[in-house]
mmCIF file as gemmi writes it, N, C-alpha and C atoms, coordinates in Angstrom:
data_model
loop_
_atom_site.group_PDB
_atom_site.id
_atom_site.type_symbol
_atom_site.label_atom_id
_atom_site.label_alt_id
_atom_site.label_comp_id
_atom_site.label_asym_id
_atom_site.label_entity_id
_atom_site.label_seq_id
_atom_site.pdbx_PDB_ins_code
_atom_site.Cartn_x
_atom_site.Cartn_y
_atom_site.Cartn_z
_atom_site.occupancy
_atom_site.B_iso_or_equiv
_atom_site.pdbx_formal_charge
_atom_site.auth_seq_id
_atom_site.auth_asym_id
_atom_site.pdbx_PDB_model_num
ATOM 1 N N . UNK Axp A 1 ? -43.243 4.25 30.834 1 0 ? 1 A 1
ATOM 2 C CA . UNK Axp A 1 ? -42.233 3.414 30.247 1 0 ? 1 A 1
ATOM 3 C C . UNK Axp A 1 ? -42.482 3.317 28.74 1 0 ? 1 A 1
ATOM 4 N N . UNK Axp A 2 ? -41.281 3.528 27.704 1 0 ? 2 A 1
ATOM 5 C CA . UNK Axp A 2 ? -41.694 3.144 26.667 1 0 ? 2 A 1
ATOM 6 C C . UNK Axp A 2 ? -41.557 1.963 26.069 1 0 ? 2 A 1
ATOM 7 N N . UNK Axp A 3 ? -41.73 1.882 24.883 1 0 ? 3 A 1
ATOM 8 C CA . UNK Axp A 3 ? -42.271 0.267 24.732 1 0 ? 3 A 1
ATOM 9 C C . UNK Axp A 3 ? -40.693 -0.152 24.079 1 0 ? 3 A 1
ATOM 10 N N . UNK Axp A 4 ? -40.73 -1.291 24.157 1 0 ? 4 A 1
ATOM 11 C CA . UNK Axp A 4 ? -39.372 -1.797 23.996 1 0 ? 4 A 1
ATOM 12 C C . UNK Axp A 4 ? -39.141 -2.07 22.402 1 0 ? 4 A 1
ATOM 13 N N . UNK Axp A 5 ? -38.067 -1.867 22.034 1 0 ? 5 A 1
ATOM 14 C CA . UNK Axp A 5 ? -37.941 -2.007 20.071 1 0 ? 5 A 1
ATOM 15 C C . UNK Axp A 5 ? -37.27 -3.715 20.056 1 0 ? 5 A 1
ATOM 16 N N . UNK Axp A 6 ? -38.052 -4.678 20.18 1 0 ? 6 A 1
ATOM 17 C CA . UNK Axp A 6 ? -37.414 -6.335 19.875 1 0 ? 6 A 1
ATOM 18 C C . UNK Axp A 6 ? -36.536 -6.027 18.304 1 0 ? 6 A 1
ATOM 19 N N . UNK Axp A 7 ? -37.12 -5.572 17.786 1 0 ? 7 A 1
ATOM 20 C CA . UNK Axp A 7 ? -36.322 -5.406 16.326 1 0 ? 7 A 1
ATOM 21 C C . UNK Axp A 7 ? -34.598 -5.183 17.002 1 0 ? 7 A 1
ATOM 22 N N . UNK Axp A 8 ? -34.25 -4.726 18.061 1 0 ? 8 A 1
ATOM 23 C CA . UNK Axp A 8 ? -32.621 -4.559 18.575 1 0 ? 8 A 1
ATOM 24 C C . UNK Axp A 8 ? -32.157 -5.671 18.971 1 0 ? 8 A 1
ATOM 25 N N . UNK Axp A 9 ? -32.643 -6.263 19.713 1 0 ? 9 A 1
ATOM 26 C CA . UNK Axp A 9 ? -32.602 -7.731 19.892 1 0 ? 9 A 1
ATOM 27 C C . UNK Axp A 9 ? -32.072 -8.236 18.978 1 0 ? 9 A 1
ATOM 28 N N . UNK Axp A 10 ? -32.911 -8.467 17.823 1 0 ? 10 A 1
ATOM 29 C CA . UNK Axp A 10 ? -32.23 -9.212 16.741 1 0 ? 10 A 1
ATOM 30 C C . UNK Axp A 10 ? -31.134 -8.386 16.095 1 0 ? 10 A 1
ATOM 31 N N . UNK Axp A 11 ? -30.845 -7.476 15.925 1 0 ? 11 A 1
ATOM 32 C CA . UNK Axp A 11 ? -29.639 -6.737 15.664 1 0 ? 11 A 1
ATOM 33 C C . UNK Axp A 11 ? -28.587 -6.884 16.604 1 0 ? 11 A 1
ATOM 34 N N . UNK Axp A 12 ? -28.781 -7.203 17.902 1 0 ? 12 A 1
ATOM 35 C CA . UNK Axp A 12 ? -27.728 -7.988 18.637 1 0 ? 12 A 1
ATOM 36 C C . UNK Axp A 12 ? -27.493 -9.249 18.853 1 0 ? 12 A 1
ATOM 37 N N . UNK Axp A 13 ? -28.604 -9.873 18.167 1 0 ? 13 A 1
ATOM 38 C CA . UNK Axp A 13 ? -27.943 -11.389 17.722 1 0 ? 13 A 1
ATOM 39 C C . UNK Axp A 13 ? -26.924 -11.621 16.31 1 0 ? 13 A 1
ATOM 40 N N . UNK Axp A 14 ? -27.481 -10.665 15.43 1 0 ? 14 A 1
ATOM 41 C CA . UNK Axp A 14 ? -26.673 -10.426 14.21 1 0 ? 14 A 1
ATOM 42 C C . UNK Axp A 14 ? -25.332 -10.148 14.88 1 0 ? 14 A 1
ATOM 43 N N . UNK Axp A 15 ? -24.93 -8.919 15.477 1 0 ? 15 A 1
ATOM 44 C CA . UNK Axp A 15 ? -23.617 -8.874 15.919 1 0 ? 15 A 1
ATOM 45 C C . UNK Axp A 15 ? -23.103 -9.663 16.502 1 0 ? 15 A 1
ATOM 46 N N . UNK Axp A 16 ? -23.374 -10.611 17.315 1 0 ? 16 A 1
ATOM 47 C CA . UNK Axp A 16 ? -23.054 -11.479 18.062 1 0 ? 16 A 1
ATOM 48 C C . UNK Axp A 16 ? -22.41 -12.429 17.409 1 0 ? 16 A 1
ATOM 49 N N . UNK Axp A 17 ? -23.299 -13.035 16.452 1 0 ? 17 A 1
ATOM 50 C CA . UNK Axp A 17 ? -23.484 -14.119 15.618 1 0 ? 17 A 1
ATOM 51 C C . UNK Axp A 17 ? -21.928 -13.824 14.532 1 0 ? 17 A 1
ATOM 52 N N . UNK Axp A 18 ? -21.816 -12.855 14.043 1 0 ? 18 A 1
ATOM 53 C CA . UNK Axp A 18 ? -20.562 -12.09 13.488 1 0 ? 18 A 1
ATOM 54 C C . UNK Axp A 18 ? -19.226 -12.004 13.872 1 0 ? 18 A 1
ATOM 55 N N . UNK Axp A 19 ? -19.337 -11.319 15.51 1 0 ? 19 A 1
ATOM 56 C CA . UNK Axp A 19 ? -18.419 -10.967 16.391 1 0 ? 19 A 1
ATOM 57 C C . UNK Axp A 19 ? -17.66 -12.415 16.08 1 0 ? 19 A 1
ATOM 58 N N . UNK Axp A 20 ? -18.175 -13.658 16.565 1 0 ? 20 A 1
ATOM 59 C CA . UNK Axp A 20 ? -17.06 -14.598 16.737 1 0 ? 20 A 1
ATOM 60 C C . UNK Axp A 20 ? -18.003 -15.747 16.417 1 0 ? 20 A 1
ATOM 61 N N . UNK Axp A 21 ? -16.783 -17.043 16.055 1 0 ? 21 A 1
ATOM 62 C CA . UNK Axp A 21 ? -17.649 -18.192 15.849 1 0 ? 21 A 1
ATOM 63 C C . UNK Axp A 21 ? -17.468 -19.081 16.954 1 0 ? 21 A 1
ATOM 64 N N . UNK Axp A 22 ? -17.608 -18.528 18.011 1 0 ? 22 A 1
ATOM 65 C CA . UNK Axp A 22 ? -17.248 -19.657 19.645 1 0 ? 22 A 1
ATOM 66 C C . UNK Axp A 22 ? -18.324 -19.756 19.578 1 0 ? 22 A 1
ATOM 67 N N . UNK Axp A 23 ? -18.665 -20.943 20.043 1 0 ? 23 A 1
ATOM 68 C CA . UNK Axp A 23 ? -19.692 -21.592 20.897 1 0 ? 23 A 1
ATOM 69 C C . UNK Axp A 23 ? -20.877 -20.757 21.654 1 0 ? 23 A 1
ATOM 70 N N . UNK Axp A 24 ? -20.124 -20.333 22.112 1 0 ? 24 A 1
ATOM 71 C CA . UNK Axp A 24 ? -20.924 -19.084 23.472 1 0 ? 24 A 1
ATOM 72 C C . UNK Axp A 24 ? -21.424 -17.991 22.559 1 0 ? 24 A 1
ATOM 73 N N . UNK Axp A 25 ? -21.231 -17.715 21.688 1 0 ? 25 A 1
ATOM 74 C CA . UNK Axp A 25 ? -21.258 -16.312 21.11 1 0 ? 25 A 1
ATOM 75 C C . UNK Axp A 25 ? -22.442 -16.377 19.828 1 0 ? 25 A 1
ATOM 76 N N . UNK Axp A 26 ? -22.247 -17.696 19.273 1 0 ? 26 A 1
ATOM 77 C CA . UNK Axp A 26 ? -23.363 -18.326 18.46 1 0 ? 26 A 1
ATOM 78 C C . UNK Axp A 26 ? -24.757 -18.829 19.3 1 0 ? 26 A 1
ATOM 79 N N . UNK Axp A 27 ? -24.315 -19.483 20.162 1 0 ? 27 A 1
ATOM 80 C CA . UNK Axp A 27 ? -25.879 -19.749 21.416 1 0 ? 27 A 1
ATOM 81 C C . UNK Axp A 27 ? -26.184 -18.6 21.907 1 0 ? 27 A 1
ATOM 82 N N . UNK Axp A 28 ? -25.453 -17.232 22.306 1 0 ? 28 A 1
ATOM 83 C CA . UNK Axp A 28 ? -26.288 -15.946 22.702 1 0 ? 28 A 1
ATOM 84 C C . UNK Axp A 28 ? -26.961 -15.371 21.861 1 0 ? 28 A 1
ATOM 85 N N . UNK Axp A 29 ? -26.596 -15.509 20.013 1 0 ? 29 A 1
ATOM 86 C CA . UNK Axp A 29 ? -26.91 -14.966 19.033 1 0 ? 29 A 1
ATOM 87 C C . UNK Axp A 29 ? -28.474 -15.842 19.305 1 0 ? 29 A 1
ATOM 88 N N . UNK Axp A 30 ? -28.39 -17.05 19.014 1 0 ? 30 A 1
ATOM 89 C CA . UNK Axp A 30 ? -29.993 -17.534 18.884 1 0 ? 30 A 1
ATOM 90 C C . UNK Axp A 30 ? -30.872 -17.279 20.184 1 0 ? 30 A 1
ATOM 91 N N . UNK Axp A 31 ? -30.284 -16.584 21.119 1 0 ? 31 A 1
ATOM 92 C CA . UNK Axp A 31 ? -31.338 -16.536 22.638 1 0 ? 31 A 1
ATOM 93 C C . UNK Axp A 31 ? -31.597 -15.456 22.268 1 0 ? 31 A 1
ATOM 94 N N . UNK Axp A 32 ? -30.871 -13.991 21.075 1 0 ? 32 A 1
ATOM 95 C CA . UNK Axp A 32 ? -31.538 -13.175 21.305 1 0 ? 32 A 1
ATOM 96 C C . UNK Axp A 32 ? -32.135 -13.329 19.844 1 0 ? 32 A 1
ATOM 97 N N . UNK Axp A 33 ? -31.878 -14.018 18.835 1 0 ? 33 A 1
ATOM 98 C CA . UNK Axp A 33 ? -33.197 -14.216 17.845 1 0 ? 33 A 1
ATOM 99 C C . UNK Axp A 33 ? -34.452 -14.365 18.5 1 0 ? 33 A 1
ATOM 100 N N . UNK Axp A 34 ? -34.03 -15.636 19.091 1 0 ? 34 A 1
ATOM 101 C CA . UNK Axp A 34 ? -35.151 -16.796 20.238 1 0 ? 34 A 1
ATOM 102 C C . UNK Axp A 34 ? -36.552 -15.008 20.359 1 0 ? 34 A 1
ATOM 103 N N . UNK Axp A 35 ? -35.786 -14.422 21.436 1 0 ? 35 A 1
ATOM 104 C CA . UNK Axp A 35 ? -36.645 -13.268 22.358 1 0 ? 35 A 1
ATOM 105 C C . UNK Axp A 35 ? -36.8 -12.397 21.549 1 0 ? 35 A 1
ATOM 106 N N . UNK Axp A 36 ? -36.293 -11.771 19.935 1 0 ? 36 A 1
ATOM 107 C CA . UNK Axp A 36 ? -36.737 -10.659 19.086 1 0 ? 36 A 1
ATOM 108 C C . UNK Axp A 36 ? -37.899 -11.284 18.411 1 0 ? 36 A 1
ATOM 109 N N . UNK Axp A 37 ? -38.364 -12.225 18.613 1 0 ? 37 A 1
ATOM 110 C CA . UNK Axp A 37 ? -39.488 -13.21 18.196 1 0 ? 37 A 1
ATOM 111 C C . UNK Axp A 37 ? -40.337 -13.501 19.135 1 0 ? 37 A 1
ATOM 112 N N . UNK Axp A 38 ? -40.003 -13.546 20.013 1 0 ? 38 A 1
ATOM 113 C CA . UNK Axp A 38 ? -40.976 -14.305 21.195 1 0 ? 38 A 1
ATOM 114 C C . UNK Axp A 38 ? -41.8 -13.129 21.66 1 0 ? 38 A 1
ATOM 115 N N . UNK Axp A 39 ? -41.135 -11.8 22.248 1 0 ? 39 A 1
ATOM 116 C CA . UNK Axp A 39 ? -41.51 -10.322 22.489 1 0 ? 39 A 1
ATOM 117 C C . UNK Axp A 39 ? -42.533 -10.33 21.811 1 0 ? 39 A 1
ATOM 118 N N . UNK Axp A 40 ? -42.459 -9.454 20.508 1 0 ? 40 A 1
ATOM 119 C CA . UNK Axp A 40 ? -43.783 -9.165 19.751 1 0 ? 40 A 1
ATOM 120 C C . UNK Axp A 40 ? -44.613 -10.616 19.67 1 0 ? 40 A 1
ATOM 121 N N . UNK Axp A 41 ? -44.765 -11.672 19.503 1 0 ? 41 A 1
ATOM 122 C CA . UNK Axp A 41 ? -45.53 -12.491 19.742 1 0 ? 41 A 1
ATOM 123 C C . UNK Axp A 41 ? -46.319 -12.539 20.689 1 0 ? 41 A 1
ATOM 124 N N . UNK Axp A 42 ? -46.051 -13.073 21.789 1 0 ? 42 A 1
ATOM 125 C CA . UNK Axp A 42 ? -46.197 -12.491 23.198 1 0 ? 42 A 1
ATOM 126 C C . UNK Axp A 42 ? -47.247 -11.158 23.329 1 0 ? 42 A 1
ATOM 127 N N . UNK Axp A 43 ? -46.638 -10.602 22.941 1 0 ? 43 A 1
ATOM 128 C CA . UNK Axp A 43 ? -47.069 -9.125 22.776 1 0 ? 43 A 1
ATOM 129 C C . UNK Axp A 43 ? -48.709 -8.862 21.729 1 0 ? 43 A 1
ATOM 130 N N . UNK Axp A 44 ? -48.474 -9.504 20.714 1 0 ? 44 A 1
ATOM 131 C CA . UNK Axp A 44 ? -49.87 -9.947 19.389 1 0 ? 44 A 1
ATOM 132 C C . UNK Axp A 44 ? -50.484 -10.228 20.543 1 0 ? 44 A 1
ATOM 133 N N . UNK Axp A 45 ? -50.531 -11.388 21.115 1 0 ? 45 A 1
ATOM 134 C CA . UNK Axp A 45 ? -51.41 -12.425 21.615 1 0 ? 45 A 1
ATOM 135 C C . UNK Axp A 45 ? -52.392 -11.532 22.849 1 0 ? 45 A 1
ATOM 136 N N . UNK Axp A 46 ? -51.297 -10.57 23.6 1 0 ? 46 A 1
ATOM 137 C CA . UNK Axp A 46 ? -52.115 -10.045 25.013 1 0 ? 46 A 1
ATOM 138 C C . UNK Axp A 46 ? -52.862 -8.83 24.67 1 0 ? 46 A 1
ATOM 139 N N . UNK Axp A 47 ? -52.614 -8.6 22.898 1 0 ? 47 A 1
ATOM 140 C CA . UNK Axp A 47 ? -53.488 -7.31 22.944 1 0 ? 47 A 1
ATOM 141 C C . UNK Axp A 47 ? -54.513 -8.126 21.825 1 0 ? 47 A 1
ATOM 142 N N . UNK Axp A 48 ? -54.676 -8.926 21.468 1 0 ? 48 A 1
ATOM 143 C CA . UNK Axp A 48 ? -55.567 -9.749 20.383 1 0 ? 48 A 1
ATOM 144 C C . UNK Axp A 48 ? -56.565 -10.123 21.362 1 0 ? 48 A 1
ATOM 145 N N . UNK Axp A 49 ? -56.213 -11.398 22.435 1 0 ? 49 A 1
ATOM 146 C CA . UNK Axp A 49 ? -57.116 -11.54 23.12 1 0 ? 49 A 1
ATOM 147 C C . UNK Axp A 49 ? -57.255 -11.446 24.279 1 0 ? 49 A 1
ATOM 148 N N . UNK Axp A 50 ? -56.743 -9.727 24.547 1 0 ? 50 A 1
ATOM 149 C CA . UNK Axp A 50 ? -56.685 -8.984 25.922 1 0 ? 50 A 1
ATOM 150 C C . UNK Axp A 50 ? -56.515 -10.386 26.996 1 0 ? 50 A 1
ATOM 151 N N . UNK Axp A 51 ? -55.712 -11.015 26.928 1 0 ? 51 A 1
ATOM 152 C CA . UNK Axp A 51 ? -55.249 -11.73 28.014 1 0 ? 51 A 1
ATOM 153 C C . UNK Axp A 51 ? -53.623 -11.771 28.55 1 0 ? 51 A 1
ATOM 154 N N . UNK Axp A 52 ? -53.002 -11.37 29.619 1 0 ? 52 A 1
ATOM 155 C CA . UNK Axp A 52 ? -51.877 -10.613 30.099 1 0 ? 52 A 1
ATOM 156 C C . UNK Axp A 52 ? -51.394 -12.152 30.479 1 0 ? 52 A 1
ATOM 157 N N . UNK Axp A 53 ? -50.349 -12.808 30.065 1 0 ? 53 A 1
ATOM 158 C CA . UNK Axp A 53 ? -49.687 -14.027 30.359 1 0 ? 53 A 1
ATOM 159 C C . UNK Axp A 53 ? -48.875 -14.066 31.078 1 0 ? 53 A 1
ATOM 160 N N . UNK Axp A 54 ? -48.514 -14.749 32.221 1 0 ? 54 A 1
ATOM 161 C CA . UNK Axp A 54 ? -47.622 -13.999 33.322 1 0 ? 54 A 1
ATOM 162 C C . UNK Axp A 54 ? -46.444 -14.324 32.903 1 0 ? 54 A 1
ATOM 163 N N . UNK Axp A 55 ? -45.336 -14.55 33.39 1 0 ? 55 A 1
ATOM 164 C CA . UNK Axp A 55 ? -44.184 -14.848 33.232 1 0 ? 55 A 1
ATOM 165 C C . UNK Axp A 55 ? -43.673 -16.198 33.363 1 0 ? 55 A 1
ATOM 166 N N . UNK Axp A 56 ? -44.892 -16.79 34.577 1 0 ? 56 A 1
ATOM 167 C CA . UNK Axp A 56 ? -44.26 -18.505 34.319 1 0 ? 56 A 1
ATOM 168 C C . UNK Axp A 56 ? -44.923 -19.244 33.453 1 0 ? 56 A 1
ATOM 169 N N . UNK Axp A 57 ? -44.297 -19.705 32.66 1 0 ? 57 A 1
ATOM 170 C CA . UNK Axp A 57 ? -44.89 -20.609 31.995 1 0 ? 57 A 1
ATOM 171 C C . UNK Axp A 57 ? -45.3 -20.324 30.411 1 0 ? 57 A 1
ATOM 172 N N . UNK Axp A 58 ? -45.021 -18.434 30.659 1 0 ? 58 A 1
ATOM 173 C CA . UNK Axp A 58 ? -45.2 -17.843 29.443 1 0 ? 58 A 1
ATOM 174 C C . UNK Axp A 58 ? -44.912 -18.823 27.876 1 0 ? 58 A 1
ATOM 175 N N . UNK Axp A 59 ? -43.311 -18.93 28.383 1 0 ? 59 A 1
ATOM 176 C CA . UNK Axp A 59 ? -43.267 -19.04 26.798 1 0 ? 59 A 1
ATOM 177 C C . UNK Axp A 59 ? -44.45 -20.847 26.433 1 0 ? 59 A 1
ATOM 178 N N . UNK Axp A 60 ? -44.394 -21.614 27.326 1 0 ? 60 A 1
ATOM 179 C CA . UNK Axp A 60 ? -44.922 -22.751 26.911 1 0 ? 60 A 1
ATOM 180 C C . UNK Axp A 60 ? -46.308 -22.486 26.792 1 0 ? 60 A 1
ATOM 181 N N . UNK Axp A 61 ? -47.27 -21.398 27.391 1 0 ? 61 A 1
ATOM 182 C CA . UNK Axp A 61 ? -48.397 -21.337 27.42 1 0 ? 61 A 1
ATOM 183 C C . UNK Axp A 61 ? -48.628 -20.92 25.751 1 0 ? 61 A 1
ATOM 184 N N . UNK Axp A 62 ? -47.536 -20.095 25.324 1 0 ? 62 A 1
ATOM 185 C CA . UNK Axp A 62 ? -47.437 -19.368 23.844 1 0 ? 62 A 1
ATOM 186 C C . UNK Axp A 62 ? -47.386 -20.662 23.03 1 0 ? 62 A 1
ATOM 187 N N . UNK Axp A 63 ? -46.735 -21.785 23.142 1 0 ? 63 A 1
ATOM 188 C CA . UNK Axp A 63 ? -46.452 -22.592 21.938 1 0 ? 63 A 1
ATOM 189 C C . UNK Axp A 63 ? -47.595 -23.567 22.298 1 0 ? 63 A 1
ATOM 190 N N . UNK Axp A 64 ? -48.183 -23.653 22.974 1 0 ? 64 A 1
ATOM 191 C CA . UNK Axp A 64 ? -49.244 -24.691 23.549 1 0 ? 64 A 1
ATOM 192 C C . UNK Axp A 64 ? -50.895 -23.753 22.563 1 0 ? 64 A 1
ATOM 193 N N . UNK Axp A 65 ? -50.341 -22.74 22.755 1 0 ? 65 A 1
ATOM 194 C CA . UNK Axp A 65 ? -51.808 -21.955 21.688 1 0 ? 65 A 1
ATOM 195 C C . UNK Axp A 65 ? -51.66 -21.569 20.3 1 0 ? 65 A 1
């Protein structure tokens, strides 16, 4: 598998964010800022201190360290 580019992510929040100024379309824009940020973070952390964070609880275990 190759590794995923988060940098697109945020290029599809940019479009998003553009596309329209509804409601819906501005809150999908920041969920995928939110995750073009969270990814490589996430990502620093499990190869810094070789520890693999599972999925529950992930993101709070991230802002808790």
């Amino acid at each position: 598998m190759s590794k995923f580019d988060w940098k697109e992510l945020y290029e599809i929040g940019n479009h998003l964010k553009d596309y329209s100024k509804k409601e819906a379309y501005q809150r999908s824009a920041i969920g995928r800022y939110y995750y073009s940020s969270f990814g490589p973070v996430k990502e620093y952390y499990e190869k810094s201190f070789r520890r693999i964070l599972s999925s529950e609880n992930a993101h709070t275990k991230l802002i808790n360290i």
